[in-house]
C-alpha positions in Angstrom: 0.0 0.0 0.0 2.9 2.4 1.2 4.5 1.6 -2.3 1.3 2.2 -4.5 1.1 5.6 -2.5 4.4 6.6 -2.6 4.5 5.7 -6.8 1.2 7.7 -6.7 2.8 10.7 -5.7 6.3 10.4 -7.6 4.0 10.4 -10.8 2.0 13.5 -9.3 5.2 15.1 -9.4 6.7 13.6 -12.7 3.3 15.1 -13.9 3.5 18.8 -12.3 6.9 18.9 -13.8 6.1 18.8 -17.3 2.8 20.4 -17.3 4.4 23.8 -18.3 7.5 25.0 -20.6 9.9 26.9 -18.8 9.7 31.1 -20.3 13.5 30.1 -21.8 12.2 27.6 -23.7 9.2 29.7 -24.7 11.4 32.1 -25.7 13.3 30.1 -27.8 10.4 28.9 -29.5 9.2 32.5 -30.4 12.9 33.0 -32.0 12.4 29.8 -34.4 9.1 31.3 -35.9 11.2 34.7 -37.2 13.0 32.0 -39.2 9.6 31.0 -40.8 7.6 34.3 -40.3 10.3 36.7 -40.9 9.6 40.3 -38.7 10.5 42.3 -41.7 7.9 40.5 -43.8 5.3 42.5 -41.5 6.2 46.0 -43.3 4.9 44.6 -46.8 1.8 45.5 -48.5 0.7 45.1 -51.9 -3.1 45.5 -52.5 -4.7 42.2 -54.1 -6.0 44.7 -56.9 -7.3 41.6 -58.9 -10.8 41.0 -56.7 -10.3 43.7 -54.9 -13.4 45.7 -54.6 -13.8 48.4 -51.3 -17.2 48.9 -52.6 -18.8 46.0 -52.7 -17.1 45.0 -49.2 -18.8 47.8 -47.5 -22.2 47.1 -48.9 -21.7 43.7 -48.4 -21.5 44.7 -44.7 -24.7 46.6 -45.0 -26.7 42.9 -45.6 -28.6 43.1 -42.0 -28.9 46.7 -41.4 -31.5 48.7 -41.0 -31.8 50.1 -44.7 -33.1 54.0 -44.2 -29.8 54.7 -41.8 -27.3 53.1 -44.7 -27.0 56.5 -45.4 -26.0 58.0 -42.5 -23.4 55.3 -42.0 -21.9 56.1 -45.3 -22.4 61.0 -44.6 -20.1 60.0 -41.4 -17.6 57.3 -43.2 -16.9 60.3 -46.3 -15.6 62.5 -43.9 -12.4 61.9 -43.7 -9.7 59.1 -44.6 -10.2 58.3 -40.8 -13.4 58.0 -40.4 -13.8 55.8 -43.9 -11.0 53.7 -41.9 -13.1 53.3 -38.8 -16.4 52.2 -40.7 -14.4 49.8 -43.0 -13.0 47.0 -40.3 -14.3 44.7 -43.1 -12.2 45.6 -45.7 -8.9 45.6 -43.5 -9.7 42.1 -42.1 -10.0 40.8 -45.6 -6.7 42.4 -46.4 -4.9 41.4 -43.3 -6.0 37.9 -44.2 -3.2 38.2 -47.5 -0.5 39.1 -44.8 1.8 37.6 -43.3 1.6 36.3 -39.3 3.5 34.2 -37.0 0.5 31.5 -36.6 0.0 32.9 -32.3 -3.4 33.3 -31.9 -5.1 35.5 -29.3 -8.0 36.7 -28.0 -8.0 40.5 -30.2 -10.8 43.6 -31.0 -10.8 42.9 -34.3 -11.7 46.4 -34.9 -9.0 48.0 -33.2 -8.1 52.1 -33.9 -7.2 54.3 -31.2 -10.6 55.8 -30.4 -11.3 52.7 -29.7 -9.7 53.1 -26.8 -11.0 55.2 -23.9 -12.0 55.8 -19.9 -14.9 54.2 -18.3 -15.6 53.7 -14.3 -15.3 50.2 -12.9 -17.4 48.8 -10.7 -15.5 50.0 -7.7 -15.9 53.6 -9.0 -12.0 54.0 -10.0 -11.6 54.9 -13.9 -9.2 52.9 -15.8 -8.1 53.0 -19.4 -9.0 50.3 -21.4 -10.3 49.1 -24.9 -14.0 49.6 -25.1 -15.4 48.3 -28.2 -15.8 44.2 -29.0 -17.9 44.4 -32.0 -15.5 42.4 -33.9 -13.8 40.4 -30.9 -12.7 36.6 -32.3 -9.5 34.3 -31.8 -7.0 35.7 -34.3 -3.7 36.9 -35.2 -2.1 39.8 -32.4 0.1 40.7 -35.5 -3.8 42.5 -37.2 -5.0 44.6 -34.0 -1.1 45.9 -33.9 -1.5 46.8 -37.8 -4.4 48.2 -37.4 -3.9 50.2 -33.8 -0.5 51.7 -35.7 -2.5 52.0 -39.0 -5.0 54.4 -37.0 -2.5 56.4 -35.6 -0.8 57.4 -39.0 -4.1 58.4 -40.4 -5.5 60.5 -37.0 -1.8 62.6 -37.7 -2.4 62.9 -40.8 -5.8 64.4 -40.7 -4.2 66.9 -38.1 -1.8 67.3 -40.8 1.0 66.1 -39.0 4.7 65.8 -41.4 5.2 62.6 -42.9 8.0 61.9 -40.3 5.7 62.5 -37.2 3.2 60.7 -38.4 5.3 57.2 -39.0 7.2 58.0 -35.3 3.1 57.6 -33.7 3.2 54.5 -35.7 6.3 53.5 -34.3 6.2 54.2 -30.8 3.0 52.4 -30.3 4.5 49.4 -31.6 7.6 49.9 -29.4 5.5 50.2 -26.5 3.1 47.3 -27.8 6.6 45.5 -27.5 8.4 46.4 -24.3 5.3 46.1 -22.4 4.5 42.7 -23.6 8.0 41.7 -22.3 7.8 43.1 -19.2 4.3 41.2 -19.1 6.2 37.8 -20.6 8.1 38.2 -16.7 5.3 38.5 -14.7 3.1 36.3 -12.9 0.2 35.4 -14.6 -2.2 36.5 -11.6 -0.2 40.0 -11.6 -1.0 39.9 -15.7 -4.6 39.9 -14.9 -4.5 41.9 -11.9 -2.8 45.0 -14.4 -4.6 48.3 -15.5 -4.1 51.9 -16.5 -5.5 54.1 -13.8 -7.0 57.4 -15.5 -5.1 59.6 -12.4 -1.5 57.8 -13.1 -2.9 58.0 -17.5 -3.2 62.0 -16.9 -0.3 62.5 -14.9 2.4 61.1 -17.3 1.1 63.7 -19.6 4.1 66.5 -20.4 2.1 69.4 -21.6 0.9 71.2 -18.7 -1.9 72.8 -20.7 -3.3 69.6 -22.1 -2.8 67.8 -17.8 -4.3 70.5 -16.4 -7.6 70.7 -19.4 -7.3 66.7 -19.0 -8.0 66.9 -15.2 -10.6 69.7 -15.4 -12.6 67.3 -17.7 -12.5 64.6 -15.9 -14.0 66.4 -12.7 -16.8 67.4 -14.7 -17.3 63.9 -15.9 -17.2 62.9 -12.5 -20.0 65.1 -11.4 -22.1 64.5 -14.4 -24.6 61.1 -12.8 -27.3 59.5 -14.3 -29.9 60.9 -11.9 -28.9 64.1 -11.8 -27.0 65.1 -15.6 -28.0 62.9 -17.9 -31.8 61.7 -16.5 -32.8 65.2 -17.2 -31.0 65.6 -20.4 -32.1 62.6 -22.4 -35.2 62.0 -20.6 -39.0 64.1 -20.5 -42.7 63.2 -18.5 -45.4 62.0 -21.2 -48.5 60.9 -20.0 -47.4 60.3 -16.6 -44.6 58.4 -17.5 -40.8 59.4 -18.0 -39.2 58.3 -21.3 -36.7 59.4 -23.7 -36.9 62.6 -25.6 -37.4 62.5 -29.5 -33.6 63.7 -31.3 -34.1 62.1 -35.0 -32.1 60.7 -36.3 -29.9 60.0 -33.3 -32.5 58.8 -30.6 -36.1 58.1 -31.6 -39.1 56.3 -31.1 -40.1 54.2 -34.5 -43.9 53.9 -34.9 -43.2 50.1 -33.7 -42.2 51.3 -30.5 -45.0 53.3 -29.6 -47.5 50.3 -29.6 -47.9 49.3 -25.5 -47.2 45.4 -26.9 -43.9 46.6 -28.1 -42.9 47.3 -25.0 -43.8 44.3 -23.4 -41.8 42.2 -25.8 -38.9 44.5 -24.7 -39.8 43.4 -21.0 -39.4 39.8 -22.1 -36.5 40.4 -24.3 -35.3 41.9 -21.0 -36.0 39.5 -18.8 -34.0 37.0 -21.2 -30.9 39.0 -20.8 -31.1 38.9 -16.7 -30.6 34.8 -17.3 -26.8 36.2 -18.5 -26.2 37.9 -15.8 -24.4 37.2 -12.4 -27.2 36.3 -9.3 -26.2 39.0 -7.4 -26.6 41.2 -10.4 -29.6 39.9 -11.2 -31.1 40.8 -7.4 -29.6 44.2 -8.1 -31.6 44.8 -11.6 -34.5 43.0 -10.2 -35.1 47.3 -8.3 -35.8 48.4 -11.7 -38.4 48.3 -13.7 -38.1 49.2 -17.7 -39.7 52.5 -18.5 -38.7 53.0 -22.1 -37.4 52.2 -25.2 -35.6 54.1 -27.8 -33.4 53.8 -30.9 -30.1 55.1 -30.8 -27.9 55.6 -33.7 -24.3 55.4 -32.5 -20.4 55.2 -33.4 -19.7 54.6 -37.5 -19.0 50.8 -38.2 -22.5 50.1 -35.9 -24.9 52.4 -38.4 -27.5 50.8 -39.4 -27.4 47.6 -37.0 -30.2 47.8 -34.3 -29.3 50.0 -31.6 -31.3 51.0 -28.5 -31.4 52.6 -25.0 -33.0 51.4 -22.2 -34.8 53.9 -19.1 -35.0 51.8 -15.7 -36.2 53.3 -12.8 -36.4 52.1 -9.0 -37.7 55.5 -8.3 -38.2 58.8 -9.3 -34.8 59.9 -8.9 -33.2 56.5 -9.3 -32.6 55.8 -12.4 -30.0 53.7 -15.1 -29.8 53.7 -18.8 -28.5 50.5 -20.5 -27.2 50.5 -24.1 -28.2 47.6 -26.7 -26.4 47.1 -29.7 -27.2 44.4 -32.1 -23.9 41.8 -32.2 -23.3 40.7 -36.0 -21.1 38.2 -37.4 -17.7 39.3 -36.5 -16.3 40.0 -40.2 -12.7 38.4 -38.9 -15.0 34.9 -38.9 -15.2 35.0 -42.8 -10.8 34.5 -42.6 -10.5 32.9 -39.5 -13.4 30.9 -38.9 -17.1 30.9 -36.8 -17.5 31.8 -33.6 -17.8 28.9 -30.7 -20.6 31.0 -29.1 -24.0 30.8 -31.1 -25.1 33.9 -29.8 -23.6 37.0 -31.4 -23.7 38.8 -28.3 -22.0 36.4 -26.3 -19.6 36.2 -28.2 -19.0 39.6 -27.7 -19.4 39.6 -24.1 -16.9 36.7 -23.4 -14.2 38.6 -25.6 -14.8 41.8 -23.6 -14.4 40.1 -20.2 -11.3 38.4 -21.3 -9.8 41.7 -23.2 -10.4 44.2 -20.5 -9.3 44.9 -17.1 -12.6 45.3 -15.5 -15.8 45.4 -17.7 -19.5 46.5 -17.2 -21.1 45.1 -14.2 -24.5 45.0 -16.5 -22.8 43.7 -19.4 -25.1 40.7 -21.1 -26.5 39.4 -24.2 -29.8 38.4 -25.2 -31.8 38.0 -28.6 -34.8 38.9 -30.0 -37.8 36.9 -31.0 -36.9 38.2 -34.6 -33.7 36.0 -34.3 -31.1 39.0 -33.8 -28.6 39.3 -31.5 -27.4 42.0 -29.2 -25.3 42.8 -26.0 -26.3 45.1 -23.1 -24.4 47.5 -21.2 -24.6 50.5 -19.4 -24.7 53.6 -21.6 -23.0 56.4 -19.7 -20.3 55.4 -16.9 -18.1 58.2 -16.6 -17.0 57.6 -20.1 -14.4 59.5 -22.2 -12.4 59.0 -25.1 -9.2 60.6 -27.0 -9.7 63.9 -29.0 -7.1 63.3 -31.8 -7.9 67.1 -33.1 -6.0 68.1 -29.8 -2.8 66.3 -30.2 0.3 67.9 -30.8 3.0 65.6 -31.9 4.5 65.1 -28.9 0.9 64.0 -27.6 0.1 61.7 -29.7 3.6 59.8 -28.9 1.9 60.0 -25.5 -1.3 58.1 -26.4 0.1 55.9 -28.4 2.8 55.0 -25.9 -0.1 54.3 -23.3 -2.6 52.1 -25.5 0.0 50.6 -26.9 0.5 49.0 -23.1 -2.7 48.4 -23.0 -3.0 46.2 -26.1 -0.5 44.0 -24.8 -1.8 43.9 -21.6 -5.8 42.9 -23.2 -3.3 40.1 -25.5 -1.6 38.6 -22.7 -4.1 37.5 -21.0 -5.1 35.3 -23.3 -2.2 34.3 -25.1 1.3 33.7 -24.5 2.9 36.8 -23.9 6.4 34.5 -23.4 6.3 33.5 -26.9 5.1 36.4 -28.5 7.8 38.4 -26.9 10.2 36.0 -28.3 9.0 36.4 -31.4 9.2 40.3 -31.3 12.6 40.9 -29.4 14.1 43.4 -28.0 15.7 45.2 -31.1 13.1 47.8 -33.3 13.0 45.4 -36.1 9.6 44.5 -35.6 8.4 48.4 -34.8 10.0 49.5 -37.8 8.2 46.6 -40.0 5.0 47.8 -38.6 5.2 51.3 -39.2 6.2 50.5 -42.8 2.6 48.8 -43.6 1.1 51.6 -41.1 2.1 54.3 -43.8 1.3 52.1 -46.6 -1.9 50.9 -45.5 -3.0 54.3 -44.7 -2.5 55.5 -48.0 -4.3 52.4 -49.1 -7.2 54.2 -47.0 -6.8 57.1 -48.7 -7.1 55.5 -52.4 -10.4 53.6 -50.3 -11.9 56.7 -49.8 -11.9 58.6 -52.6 -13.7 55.6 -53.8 -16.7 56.3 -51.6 -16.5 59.9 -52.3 -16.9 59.0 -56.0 -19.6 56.7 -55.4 -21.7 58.7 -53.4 -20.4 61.9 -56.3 -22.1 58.9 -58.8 -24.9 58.6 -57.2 -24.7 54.7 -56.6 -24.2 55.4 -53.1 -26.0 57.4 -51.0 -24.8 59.7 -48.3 -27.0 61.9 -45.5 -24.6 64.4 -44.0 -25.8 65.4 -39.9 
């Protein structure tokens, strides 16, 4: 018996000692893919011209939407290179899927640009910094959030009309960043991985330019002091017939004629009581205080016109109130190259990639789906939220941002995939920073030769554009 017991246990520990690969060896192994994946190969690209057709990729992201807000979707794409860039995720994931990647997958946005990136409260009522937008969330490539962050960067310089030099360095130094952090991260425990975040006070107060600290500070003291109950209740909401709902601001927040109907809202309440099941229990005691007052489509962002957006008014009193966002969760458009989803809800899938992405997410956040088969994610609409003003940056400011998100990408990647190996793979010359940069600028004037497409669509008359 002793010897069963004691061969029990040397196998337990024969077992323990091989469950893992020491970092060394992980490192080692993230070397041996630059041999096959070369880090220079990153800096190429050559637009697949033959089948190549913007066009037809962004209406073929319009199959699902809500036809009579196309438009607006394409008055706030034609804006600017930039703003084309943020309402064409679908386009850049079919082109990233022609480039080159070092086979590590990890959990990524998908649709990741810079003001993507932003300020939100936790639960604890501290702000962090953190991405805040999962539309597109899948298993993928880290190398196509990295070309895409640096991407956005080169073209939010360029609209501030930024030299070509300046705009590249942006590139560059959120790449470096993206790389030093992630091998600082590659050393750490994994517990103190997940325990990491970006404080908004320590965000602000690495900021250089006294000007743009102390305008930084003095908005965020008025964000603080702007609540539900007493800011934004009275802002978004009026009393009709004896109860309070949201006020009418077509096209941005409206009631359709659907809405209106009592029964309308009573499928809501179901639809509603659905999305409680995805909650926590002691969220769902919490919610169970308030009772859903209203409805209301809401037309938000640019790459979500035209999918089914609402707002949601519950009240536990008459100066207690919450307002939940819905957005309707697609197919992400990375599943076309990579592969479908492992959640069967759209919205789940959403909500699982934002709780593994971000440091803390939305106490509220859940999914649900509508008897009409489509499916959405809920949370809260305004939190103390913020996000970068790219119209403000100097140079030296933007190096800033993109120094700080660029931790914060790594940070979202490691804790879902091997920061060890990736860091490997990377190193810990510039090689791979200067790579990216490279198909940054190039990619960005790929944008640009995208755009004036759209502008001379819409100039055609094939497309149509309603400017706000």
């Amino acid at each position: 018996m002793a010897k069963k017991v004691s061969g029990t246990r040397k196998k337990e520990s024969k077992q323990s000692a091989i469950a893992f690969t020491p970092r060394e060896e992980k490192k080692d192994l993230g070397k041996v893919l630059r041999e096959r994946f070369p880090r220079k190969a990153h800096g190429k690209w050559v637009a697949h011209e033959k089948g190549r057709h913007p066009i037809e990729v962004l209406e073929h992201s319009n199959i699902g939407r809500i036809p009579e807000l196309i438009p607006i979707r394409y008055g706030r794409m034609v804006k600017s290179p930039f703003t084309f860039f943020r309402g064409s995720a679908a386009l850049m994931a079919a082109d990233l899927a022609h480039t080159p990647n070092s086979g590590i997958n990890v959990q990524i946005c998908g649709d990741c640009h810079v003001l993507n990136f932003g300020a939100y409260a936790t639960p604890e009522r501290n702000i962090v910094v953190d991405i805040n937008d999962f539309d597109e969330t899948l298993q993928g490539p880290w190398e196509w959030d990295v070309k895409r962050l640096a991407t956005s960067f080169v073209l939010a310089c360029r609209a501030n009309r930024f030299s070509q030099d300046q705009c590249r360095a942006a590139a560059e130094a959120v790449v470096r960043s993206y790389r030093t952090s992630m091998r600082k991260l590659s050393e750490m425990r994994a517990l103190d991985v997940w325990y990491s975040k970006l404080d908004l006070d320590t965000y602000i107060a690495d900021i250089q330019e006294r000007q743009f600290r102390k305008a930084a500070i003095a908005n965020v003291a008025k964000r603080r002091e702007r609540s539900i109950n007493e800011y934004y209740l009275p802002k978004l909401t009026t009393e009709r017939d004896g109860r309070r709902v949201f006020k009418e601001n077509p096209p941005l927040v409206y009631h359709s004629e659907e809405q209106r109907d009592t029964k309308f809202l009573e499928m809501a309440r179901e639809v509603f009581r659905d999305y409680r099941q995805s909650l926590d229990p002691s969220r769902k005691v919490l919610l169970n205080r308030y009772v859903l007052m209203d409805v209301a489509m809401k037309i938000v962002g640019i790459g979500s016109v035209g999918t089914y957006c609402a707002v949601l008014l519950l009240m536990a009193a008459e100066d207690d109130a919450i307002i939940l966002q819905v957005k309707e969760a697609k197919e992400s458009v990375l599943e076309k190259h990579l592969g479908k989803s492992e959640y069967k809800n759209h919205g789940h899938r959403v909500v699982e990639g934002q709780r593994l992405m971000q440091s803390y997410s939305d106490m509220f956040l859940g999914w649900t789906k509508s008897p009409g088969g489509h499916h959405f994610y809920i949370r809260q609409l305004k939190d103390m939220k913020m996000s970068p003003v790219p119209e403000m940056w100097s140079p030296s400011r933007a190096i800033e941002v993109a120094t700080s998100v660029g931790w914060v990408l790594a940070r979202s990647h490691a804790r879902s995939g091997d920061s060890v190996i990736i860091s490997g793979y990377m190193g810990t010359s510039g090689v791979f920073d200067a790579a990216i940069a490279n198909f940054a600028v190039a990619y960005a004037k790929q944008t640009e030769k995208d755009h004036q497409a759209l502008i001379a669509a819409i100039k055609s008359g094939e497309l149509e554009a309603y400017f706000e």
